[in-house]
N, C-alpha and C positions, 0 to 999 in steps of 0.2 A: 436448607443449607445457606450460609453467609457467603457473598463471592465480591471478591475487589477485581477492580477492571484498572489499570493501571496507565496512565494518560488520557489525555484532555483535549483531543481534538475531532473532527467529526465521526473519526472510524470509532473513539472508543465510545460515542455517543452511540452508533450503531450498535455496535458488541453490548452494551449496556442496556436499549430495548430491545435487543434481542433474547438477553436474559431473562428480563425479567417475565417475557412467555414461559419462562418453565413454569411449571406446577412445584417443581422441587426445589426454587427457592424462595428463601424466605427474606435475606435483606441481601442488596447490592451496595457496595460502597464504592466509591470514584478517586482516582488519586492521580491528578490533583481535578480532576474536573472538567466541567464551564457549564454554562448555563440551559444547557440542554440538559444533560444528566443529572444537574440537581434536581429537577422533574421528576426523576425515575430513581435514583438513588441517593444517597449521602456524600457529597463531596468530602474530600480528606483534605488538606492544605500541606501535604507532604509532597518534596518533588522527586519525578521518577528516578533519578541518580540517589537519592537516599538508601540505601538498600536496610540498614539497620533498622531505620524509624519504621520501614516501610514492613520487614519482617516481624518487628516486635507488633505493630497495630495488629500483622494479620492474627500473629498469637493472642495477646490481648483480645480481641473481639472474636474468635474461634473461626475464621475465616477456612471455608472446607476449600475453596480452591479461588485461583488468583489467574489471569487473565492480562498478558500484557500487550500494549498496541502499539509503541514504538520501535524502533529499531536500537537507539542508543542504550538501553538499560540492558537489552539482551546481548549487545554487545559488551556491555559493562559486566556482564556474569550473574545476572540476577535469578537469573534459574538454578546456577550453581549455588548462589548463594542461598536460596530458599528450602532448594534439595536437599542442601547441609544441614539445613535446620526441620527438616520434615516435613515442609510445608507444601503440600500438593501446589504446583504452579505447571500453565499449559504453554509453552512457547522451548527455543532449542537452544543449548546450552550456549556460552559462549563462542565455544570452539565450532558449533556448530553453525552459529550465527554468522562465522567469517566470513560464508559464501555471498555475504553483504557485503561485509566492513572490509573485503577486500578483493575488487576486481581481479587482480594476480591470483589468485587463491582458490576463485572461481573457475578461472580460465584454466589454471591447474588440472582442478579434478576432472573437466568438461573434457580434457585432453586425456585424461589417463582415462577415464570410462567413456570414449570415443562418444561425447555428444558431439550434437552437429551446431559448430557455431562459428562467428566470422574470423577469419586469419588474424594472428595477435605478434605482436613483441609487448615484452616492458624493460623499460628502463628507469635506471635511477639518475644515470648523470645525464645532464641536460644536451651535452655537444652530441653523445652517440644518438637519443631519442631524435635531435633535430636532425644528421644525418639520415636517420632513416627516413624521416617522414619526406626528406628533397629524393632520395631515391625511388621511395612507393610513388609519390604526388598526388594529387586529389581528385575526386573525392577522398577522404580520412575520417576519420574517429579519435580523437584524443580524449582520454579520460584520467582524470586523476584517481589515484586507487582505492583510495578512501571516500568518509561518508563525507560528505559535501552539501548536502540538503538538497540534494535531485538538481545542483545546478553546475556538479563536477564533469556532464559530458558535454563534449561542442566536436556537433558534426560537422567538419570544414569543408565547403565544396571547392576554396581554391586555397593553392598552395600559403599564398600571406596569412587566411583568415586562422588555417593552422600552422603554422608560425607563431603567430602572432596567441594562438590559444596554448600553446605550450613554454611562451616565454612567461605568459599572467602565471601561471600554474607553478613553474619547474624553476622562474627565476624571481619574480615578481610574490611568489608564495602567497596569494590570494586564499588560500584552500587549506593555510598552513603544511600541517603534517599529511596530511591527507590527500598532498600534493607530491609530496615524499617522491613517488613513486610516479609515472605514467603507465598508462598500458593505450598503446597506439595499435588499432583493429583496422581493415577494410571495412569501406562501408559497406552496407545491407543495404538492398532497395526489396522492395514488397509493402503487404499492410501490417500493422502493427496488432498482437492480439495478448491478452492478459489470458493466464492460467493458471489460479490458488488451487491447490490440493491441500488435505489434512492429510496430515504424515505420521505414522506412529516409530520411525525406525523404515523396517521396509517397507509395511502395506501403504498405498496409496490411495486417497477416494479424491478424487478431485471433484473440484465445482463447476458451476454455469461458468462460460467463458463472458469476457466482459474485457472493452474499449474503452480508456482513457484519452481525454483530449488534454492534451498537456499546454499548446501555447495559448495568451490570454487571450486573443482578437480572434472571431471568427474567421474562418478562411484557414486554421492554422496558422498565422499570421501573428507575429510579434513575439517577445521571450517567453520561455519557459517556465511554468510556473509548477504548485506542485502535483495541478490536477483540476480543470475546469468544468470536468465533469464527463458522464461516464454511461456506460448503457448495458444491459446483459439480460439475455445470451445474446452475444453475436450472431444474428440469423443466416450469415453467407458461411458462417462456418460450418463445416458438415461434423456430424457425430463422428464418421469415419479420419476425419482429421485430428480430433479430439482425442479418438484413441490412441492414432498412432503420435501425436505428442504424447501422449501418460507414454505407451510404451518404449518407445526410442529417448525420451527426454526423461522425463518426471522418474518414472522408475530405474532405470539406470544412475539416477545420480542418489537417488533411496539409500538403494542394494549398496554402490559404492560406498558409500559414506556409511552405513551399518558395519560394511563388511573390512573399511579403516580405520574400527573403532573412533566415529565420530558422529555417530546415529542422529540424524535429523527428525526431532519431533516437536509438531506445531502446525503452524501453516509457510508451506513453502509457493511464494509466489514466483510463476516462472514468466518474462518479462520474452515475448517471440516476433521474431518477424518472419512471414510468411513468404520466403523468396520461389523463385522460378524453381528451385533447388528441393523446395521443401522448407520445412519451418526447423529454423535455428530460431537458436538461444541470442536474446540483445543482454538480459541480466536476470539474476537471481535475486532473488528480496526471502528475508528471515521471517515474513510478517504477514500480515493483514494491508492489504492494499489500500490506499486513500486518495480519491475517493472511491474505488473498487467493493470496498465490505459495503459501501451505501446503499448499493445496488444486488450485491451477493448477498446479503443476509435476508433483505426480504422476501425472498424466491427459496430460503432452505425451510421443508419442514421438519426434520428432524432436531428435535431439540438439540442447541448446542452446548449446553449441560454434558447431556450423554454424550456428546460426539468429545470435547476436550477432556473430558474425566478418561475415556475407552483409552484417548491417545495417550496422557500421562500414563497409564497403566497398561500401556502395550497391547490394547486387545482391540484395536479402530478394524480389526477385521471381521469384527462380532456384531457391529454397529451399520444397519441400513442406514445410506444417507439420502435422504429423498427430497426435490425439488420439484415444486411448482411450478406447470406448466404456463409460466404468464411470463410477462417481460418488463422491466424495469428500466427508469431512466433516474438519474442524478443531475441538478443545476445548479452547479455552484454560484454561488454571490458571491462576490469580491468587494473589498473596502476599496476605495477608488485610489489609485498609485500603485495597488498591488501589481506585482511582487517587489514593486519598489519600495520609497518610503509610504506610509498610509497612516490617517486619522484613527483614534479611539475614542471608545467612549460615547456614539453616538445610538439615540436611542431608535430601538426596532420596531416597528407596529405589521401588523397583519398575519402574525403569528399563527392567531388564536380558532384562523379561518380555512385552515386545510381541511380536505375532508375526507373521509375514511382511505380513501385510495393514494393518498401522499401523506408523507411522513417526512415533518423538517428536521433535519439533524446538522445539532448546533457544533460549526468546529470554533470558530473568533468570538465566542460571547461571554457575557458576564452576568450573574445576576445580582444585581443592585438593586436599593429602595426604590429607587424610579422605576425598576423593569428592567426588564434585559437590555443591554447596552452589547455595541461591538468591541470586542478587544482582541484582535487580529488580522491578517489580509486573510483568508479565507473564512469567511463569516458563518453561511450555512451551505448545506447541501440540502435541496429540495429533490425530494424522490417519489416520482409516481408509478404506481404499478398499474396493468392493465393486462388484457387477454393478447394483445399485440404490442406490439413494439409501439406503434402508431396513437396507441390510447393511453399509454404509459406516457406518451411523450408529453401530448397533448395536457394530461392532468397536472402533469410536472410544471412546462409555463406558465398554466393558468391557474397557478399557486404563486408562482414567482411573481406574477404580477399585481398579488395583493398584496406583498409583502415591500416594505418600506423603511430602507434608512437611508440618511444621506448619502448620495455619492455613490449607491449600490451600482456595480456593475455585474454583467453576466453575458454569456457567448450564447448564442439564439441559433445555435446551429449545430447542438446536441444531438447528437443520431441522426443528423441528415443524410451524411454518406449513406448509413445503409438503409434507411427509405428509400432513396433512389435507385438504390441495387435492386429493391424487391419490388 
């Protein structure tokens, strides 16, 4: 079969050699790419917002199914739009997708099918939000309601810093439309843990759990960026905990959403903090986690063919999803200023020298006549697998450290929390 994988960053580079272990495909095409994926498939020079170009190539080239890795294009209705035209695609329809594209919307459903998640208001006019926020006081949560590129929430520990986060937002319009709105939460204190499921409607299989380190400096330390790298499974997390997230979280928001005629299917990442309380809901994501699929995909054996085909066709309950007892780490390399301004165009060497047990997956690159070049702040994700957490790690550094472009940076303290836990 022919399959497009739709965006160009390191997840769909993942999803991409992922693919192409099937047995049952025959070509991958990439849209729009970078230079990891041209390696393993065909890049397209189409951009993910294209829905027309993007539906007639897959007809034109008989594309049996389509695979999308961003959040914008599923919120743009690209399923819908593919559906219309009979084109098998794996991700959830627009309406479905809102439980992204809008914090309000989330917090909604989370409240009518009693998941357990932090105390909310929203608002649209700016005087009542800052009222409330001098009443609650800080700690706070201020988020804008829309997509913002992972940099619409600011946890305020004192009362000015949210003040001062809700005027950028609600007067200042930093975040445009997507500022529209607030939604001002209590904070959560606990540890932070990721959870993807494939979703077909109701059934749910979820995956290995897996840690994202979000700020750029070790220590936690410094702005947020969109993922500096990543680890799974989380070993302090017990199986017994895992369930009762599928059951209290993950399934409960399924069932609802099936049962409000707005059926969730694709992968539903559930974004948790693990309080004194029990594990609440921090957010919902429509997608594939990034860097999260870095580390989740090379721990699934089940072909993921079989697993997105079952779920477009409602039947992921017919489908064993089985994972590899080993452990996986992710290291991202940054172009230097990231996530501020950052250099392109600088050339990479050490590429060519990973060795069976790491897999570099290209999200900032290009390929040019010179060789691969960087062309973005998150450059690659270097992922090493091992029998433990501890060997996975270990392969992953000492990859990072052949690999070579100007100015690279990277956080040297990927999965150290839970080394020291174990």
């Amino acid at each position: 079969m022919n399959v497009l994988v739709i965006g160009g960053g390191g997840r769909e580079h993942a999803i991409v050699w992922k693919l192409a272990q099937s047995p049952k495909v025959k070509k991958i095409f990439c849209a729009p790419g970078n230079g990891g994926t041209a390696q393993l498939a065909e890049n397209v020079p189409i951009p993910v917002d294209d829905f027309a170009a993007l539906a007639q190539f897959a007809k034109d080239e008989g594309v049996d199914l389509t695979v999308v890795g961003p959040e914008d294009p599923l919120l743009g209705g690209i399923v819908d739009f593919f559906t219309e035209r009979s084109l098998p695609i794996f991700g959830p329809t627009a309406q479905a997708a809102k439980i992204e594209g809008s914090k309000c919307f989330a917090k909604h459903l989370m409240k009518r099918y009693g998941i357990p998640t932090a105390r909310y208001e929203s608002f649209l006019d700016y005087e009542s939000a800052l009222a409330y926020v001098r009443e609650q006081g800080a700690p706070i949560v201020v988020k804008a309601d829309g997509l913002a590129a992972g940099k619409g929430v600011v946890v305020a520990e004192t009362l000015e810093a949210a003040e001062a986060a809700l005027y950028r937002i609600m007067k200042e319009g930093v975040f445009g439309q997507a500022g529209a709105r607030v939604v001002i939460e209590e904070c959560m204190r606990g540890e932070e843990l990721s959870l993807l499921s494939f979703v077909d409607g109701e059934t749910v299989k979820p995956m290995v759990t897996s840690q994202d380190h979000k700020r750029v400096f070790d220590g936690d330390q410094g702005p947020n960026t969109g993922g500096m790298g990543t680890y799974a499974p989380v070993p302090h997390m017990s199986a017994e905990l895992v369930e009762q997230i599928v059951e209290t979280i993950v399934k409960p928001m399924a069932r609802g959403m099936a049962r409000d005629g707005i059926p969730f299917r694709g992968v539903l990442y559930t974004g948790l903090m693990i309080t004194d309380e029990g594990p609440k809901v921090v957010e919902f994501n429509a997608r594939f986690g990034d860097p999260e699929t870095q580390v989740i995909l090379p721990l699934l054996e089940t072909d993921l063919v079989d697993i997105c085909t079952a779920a477009i066709q409602g039947e992921l309950a017919s489908v064993d999803v089985r994972w590899k007892q080993e452990s996986a780490v992710c290291v991202v390399m940054a172009a230097p200023g990231y996530p501020g301004d950052y250099p392109k165009g600088e050339p990479i060497s050490g590429l060519e020298k990973a060795d069976e047990s790491v897999t570099v997956f290209h999200a900032g690159t290009k390929q040019t006549e010179k060789g691969i070049v960087t062309s973005g702040g998150r450059v690659l994700g270097v992922t090493g697998t091992g029998r433990t957490l501890e060997e996975a790690r270990a392969r992953a550094y000492a990859a990072v450290e052949r690999i070579r472009f100007e100015g690279a940076h990277y956080r040297r303290d990927i999965a150290d929390r839970a080394l020291r836990r174990s």
